[in-house]
C-alpha positions in Angstrom: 1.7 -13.8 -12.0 5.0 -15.7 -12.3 7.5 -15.4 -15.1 7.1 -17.2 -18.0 9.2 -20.5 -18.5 11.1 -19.0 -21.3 11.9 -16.3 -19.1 15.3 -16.3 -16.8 14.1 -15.7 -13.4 16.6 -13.4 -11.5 17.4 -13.4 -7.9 17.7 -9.7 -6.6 17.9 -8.6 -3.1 16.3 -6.1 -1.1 18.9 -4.5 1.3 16.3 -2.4 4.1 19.1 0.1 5.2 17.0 2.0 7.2 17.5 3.0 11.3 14.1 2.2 11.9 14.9 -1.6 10.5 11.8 -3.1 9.3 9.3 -1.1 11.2 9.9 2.2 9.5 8.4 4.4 6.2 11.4 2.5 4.1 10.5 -1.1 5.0 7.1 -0.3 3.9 8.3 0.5 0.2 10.5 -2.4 0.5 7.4 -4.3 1.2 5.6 -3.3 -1.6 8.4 -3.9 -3.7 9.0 -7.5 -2.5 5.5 -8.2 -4.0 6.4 -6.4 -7.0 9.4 -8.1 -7.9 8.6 -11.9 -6.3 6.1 -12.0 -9.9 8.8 -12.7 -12.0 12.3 -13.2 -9.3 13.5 -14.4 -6.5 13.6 -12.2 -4.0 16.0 -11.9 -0.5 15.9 -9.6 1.9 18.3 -8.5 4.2 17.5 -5.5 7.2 21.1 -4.3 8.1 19.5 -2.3 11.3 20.0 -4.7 14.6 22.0 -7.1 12.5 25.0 -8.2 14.0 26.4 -9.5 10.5 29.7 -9.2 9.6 30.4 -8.4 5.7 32.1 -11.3 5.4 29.0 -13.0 6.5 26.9 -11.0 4.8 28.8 -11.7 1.6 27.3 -15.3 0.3 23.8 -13.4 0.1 25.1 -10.4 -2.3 27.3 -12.7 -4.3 24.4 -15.0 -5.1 22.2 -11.6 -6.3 21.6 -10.8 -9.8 20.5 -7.1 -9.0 19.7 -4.9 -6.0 17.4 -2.9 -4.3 18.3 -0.7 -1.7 16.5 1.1 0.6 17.3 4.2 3.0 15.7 7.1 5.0 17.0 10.6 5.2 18.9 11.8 8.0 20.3 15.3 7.7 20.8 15.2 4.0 22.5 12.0 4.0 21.5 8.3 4.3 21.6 6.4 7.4 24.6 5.5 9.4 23.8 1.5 9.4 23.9 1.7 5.2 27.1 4.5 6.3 28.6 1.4 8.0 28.1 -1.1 5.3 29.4 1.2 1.7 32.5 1.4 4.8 32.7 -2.0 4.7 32.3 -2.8 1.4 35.0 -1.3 0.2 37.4 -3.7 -0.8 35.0 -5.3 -2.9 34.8 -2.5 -4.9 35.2 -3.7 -8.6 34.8 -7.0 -7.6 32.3 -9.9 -9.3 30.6 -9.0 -6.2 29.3 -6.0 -7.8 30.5 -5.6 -11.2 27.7 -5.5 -13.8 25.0 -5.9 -11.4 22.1 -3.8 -11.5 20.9 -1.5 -8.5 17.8 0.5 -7.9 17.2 2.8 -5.3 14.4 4.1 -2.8 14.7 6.7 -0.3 12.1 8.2 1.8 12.1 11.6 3.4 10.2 13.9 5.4 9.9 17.3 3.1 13.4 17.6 2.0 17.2 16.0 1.1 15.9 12.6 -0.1 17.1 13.7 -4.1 20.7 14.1 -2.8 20.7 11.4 -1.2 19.4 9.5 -4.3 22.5 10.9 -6.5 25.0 10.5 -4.1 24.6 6.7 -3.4 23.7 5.7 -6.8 26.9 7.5 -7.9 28.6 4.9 -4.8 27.1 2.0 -6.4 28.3 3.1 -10.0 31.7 3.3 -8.4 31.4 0.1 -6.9 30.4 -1.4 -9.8 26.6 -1.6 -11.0 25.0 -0.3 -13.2 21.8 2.1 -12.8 19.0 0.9 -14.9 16.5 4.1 -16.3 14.1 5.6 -13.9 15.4 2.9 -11.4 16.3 5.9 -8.3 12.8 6.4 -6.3 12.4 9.5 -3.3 9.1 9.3 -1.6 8.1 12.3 0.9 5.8 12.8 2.8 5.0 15.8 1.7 4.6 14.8 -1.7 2.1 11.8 -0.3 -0.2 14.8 1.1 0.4 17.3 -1.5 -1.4 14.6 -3.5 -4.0 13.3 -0.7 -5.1 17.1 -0.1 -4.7 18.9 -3.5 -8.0 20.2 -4.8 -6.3 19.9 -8.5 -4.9 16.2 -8.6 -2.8 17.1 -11.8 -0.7 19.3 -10.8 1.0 16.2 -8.2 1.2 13.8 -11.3 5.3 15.0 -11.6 5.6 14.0 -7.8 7.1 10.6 -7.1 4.2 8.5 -5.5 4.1 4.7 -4.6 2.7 3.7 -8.1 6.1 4.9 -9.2 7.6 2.1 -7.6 6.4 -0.5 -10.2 8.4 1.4 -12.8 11.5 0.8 -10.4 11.0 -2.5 -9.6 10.0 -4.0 -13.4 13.4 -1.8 -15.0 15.8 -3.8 -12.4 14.0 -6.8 -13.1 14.8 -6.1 -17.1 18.5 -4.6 -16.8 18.6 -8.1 -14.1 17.6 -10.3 -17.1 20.4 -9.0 -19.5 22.9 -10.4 -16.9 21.5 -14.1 -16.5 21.0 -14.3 -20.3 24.1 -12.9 -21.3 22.9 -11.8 -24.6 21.2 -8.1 -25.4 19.3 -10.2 -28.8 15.4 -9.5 -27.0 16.0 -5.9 -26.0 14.6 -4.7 -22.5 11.5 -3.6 -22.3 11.9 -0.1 -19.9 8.7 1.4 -18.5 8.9 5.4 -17.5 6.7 7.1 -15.2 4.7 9.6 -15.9 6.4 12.8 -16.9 4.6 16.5 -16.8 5.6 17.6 -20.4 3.2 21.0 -20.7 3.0 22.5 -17.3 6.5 21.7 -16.2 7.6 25.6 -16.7 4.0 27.5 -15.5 4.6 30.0 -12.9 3.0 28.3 -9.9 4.3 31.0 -7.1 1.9 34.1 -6.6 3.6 37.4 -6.5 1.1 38.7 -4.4 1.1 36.0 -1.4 
């Protein structure tokens, strides 16, 4: 469904900053995104893996973005070295139109562990750099969250897991905060989605004593 006419139409781009380029978990999200976010933008998408780029070259494509998405594995607690490379890079940018007032979102995918850190750290980068974080606009997805919930024989206790259907709350927030900046004006306030949140079983003792 496309945006309505009345509706600014924002162009955001995808940045796939994971090693496995576009044939990893990370371009997969990115993937889904992209069909997300192409309903009501105009969508780019730039793989840094196996690019031979420069950042100067690079640099027409991020200046003509409204918003971001960026997207990252895990790799010993950290993101990877390509995305390593390019926050190197685009440091004297930093406070710059380039980035200033933009917003960014955030998806990181993991094996078990680390992707949350990784999350922080870089959207705390892209604060410094400029942006702004829309809410519930950071995403980790593991794969042990993804069987957790395929394999569970009680399905509610992985509704406080990130899952993939979280990513439509990631994608239509940048999309809002995105809007603000084309229109200029705050007069028709966003309208933020949040994903679900476990608000009675968040503090039940889970662990037995005895195992």
């Amino acid at each position: 469904m496309a945006a309505p006419p009345d509706r600014p139409r924002p162009r955001l781009l995808l940045l796939n900053a994971s090693l496995a380029g576009d044939a990893g978990n990370t371009a997969v999200l990115l993937a889904r995104a992209r069909r997300l976010l192409a309903r009501s933008s105009t969508v780019d998408v730039l793989t840094l893996a196996g690019n031979s780029a420069s950042f100067a070259e690079l640099r027409p494509r991020l200046s003509a973005a409204h918003g971001f998405l960026i997207g990252t594995g895990t790799h010993w607690d950290s993101w990877s070295s390509v995305l390593q490379e390019f926050l190197e890079d685009a440091t004297p940018a930093e406070g710059t139109a380039l980035w200033l007032g933009k917003p960014a979102a955030c998806v990181v995918s993991e094996h078990s562990t680390g992707g949350k850190g990784v999350l922080s750290r870089l959207q705390g980068v892209l604060v410094t750099l400029g942006c702004i974080l829309p809410p519930m606009s950071g995403l980790v997805l593991s794969r042990a969250a993804v069987l957790a919930a395929r394999h569970t024989p009680d399905p509610a206790a992985a509704r406080d897991f990130w899952c993939t259907d979280d990513l439509r709350i990631v994608c239509h927030n940048l999309t809002q905060a995105a809007r603000i900046g084309i229109s200029g004006t705050t007069a028709r306030a966003p309208r933020w989605r949040a994903w679900p949140v476990d608000r009675t079983d968040f503090a039940a003792r889970w662990l037995d004593a005895a195992g």
